[in-house]
C-alpha positions in Angstrom: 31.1 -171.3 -27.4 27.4 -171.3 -27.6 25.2 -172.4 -24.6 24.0 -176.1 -25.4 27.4 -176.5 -27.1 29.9 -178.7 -25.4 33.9 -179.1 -26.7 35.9 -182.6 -25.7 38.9 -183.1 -26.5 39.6 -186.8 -27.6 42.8 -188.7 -28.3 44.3 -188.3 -31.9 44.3 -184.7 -31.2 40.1 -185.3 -32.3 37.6 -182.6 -31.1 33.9 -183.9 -30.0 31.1 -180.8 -30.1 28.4 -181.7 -28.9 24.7 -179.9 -29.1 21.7 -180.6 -27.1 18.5 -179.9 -28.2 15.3 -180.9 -27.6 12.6 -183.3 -30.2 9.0 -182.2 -29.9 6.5 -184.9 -30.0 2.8 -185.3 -30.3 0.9 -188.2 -28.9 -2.2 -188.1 -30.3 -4.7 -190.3 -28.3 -8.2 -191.9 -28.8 -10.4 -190.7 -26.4 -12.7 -193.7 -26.4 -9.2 -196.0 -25.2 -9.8 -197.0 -21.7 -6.0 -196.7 -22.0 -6.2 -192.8 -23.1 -8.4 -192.6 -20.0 -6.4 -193.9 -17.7 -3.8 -191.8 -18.8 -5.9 -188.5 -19.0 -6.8 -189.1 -15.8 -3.2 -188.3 -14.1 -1.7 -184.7 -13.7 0.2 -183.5 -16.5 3.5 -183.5 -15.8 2.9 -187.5 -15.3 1.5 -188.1 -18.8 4.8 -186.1 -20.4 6.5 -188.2 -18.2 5.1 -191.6 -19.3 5.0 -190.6 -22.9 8.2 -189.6 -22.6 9.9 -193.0 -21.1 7.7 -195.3 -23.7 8.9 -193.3 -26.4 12.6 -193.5 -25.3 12.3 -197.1 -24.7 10.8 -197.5 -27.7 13.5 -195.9 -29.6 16.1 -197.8 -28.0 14.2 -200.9 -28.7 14.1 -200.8 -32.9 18.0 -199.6 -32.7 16.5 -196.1 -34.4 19.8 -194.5 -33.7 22.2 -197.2 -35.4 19.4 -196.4 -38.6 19.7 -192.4 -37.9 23.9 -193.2 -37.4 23.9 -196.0 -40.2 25.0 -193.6 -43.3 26.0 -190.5 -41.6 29.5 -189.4 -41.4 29.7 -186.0 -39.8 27.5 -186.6 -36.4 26.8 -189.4 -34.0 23.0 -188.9 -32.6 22.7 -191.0 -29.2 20.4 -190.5 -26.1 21.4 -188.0 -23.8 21.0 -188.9 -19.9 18.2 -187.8 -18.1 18.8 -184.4 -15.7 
């Protein structure tokens, strides 16, 4: 099996695959905000971390999954949990 690539077996003799990936995003900011500034002015790894969780809640918010599910019959996209 390929790495990212995980096989379940489910009852009804059903097997799940599942692949992680990864979605790339791009916040693009307004440097005037006083938000953007405030947010600039952390380390890195604290802005991706931010962006990251607003985004995510976000997401889960609109139910953007049960659109991305809504007409699709061969995969089931769903949030994996954080490592």
């Amino acid at each position: 099996m390929d790495a990212g690539k995980i096989r379940e077996q489910l009852p009804g003799s059903r097997i799940m695959i599942t692949i992680n990936h990864t979605v790339n995003l791009v916040a693009e900011l307004d440097e005037n905000n006083s938000t953007t500034k405030q947010l600039l002015a952390l380390p890195n790894e604290a802005q991706v971390y931010m962006l990251k969780n607003v985004f995510i809640a976000a997401c889960k918010g609109v139910s953007l999954l049960e659109h991305l599910n809504e007409n699709n019959s061969f995969a089931t996209i769903k949030f994996a949990e954080a490592e």
